[in-house]
C-alpha positions as CSV (number, residue, x, y, z in Angstrom):
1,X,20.4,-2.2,11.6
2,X,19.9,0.4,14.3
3,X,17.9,3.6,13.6
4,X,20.1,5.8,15.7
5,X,22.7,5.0,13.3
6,X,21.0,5.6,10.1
7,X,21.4,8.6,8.0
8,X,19.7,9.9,4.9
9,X,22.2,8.9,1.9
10,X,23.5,6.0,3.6
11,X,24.0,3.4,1.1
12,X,23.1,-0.5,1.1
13,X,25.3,-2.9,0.3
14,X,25.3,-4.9,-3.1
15,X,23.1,-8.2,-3.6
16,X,23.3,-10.2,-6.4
17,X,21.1,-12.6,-7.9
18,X,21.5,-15.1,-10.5
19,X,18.2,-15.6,-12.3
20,X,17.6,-18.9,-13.4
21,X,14.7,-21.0,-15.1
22,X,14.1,-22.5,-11.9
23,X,13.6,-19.3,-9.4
24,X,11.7,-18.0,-12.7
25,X,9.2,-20.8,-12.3
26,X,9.6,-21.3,-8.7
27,X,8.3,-17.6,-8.1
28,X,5.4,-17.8,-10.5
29,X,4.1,-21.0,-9.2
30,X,4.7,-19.9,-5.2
31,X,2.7,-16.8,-6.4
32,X,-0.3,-19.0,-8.4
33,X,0.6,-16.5,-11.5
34,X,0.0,-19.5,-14.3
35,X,0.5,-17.0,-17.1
36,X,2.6,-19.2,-19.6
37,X,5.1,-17.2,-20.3
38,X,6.5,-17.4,-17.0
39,X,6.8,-21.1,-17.4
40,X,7.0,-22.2,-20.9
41,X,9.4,-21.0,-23.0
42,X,7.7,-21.5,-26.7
43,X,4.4,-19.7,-25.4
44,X,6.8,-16.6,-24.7
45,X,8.7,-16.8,-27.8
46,X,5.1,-17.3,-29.4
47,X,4.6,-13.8,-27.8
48,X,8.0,-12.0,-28.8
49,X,9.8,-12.7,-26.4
50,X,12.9,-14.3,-26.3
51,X,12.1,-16.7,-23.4
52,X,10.3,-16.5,-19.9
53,X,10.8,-13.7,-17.9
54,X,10.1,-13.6,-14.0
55,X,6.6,-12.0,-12.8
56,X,6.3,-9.0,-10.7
57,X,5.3,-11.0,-7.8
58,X,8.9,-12.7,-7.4
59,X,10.4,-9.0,-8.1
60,X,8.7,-8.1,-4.9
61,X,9.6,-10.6,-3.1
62,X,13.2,-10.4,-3.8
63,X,12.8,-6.9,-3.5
64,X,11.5,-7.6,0.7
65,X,14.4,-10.0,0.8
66,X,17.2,-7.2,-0.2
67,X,15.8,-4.6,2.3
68,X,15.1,-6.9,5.4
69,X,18.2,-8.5,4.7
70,X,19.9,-5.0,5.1
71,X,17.3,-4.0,8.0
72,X,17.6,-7.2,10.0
73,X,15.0,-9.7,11.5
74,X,13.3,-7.0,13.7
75,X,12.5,-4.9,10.8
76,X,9.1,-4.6,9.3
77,X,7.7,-3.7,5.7
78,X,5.6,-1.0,4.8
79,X,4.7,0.2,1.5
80,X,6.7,-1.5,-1.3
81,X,6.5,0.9,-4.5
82,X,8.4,-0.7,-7.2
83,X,8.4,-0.2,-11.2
84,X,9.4,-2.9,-13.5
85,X,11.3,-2.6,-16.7
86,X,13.8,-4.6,-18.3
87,X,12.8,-8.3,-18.0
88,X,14.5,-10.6,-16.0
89,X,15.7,-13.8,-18.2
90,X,17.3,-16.6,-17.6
91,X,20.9,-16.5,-17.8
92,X,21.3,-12.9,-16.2
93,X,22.5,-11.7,-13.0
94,X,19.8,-8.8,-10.9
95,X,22.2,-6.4,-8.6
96,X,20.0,-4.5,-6.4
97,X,21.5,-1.4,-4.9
98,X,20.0,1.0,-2.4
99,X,20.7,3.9,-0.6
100,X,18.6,5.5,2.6
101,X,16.0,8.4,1.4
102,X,15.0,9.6,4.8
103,X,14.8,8.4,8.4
104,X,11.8,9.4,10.7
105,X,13.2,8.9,14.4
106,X,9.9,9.7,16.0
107,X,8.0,7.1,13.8
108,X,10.9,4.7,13.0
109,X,9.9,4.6,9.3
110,X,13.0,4.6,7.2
111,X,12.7,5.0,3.3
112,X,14.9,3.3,1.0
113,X,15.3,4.0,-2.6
114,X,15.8,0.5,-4.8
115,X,17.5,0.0,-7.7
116,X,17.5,-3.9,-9.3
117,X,19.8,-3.8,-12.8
118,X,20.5,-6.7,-14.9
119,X,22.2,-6.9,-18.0
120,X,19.5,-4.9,-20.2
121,X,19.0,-1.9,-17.8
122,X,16.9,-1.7,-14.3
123,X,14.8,-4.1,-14.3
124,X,12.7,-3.0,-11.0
125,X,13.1,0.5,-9.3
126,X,11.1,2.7,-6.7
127,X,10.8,3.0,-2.8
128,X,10.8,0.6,0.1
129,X,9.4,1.9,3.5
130,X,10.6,-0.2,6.3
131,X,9.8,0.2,10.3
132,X,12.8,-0.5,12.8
133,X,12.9,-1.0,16.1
């Protein structure tokens, strides 16, 4: 992506990703988060809910991956500001969306708003800042 091209309302394109059991776990354990109910499904239920659910850290991450995918390998991330909501379960599909908030020339910070939606509602929402060459 090229800052002399960007302008405030741009939009991002579409990304989505099919959570499964195994990118649940996979996250938590990359992220040392050995809560159970990221990993075992009758500790969760134990707990209300319905089965694991993916951990904030491996929202994050996927969260990096959808902007720097977008921004290109030169790009660099700032501040991440993200809320979570819905869970993400197994057997869903996330959709992140985004559209450009504001572009700083002089500075080459660019804001991106987030949105990541699965079948309950948003499951992870807020700001992204990201530095381009």
């Amino acid at each position: 992506m090229k800052l002399r091209d960007l302008q405030a309302g741009a939009k991002l394109p579409e990304l989505s990703i099919d959570i499964t059991a195994k990118l649940i776990v996979g996250g938590a354990i990359a992220s040392r988060d050995y809560q159970d109910v990221h990993h075992d499904k009758a500790a969760a239920q134990a707990l209300g809910s319905p089965d694991i659910f993916m951990n904030i850290l491996t929202t994050n991450g996927l969260v990096g991956r959808y902007v720097t995918d977008w921004a290109g390998p030169g790009a660099r991330l700032g501040a991440v500001n993200i809320r979570l909501g819905a869970p993400n379960f197994p057997g869903d599909c996330m959709t992140f969306s985004g559209e450009v908030s504001s572009v700083d020339r002089d500075s080459g910070e660019v804001v991106v708003t987030i949105a990541g939606r699965n079948s309950l509602g948003d499951h992870a929402t807020g700001t992204v800042v990201v530095s381009l060459p």
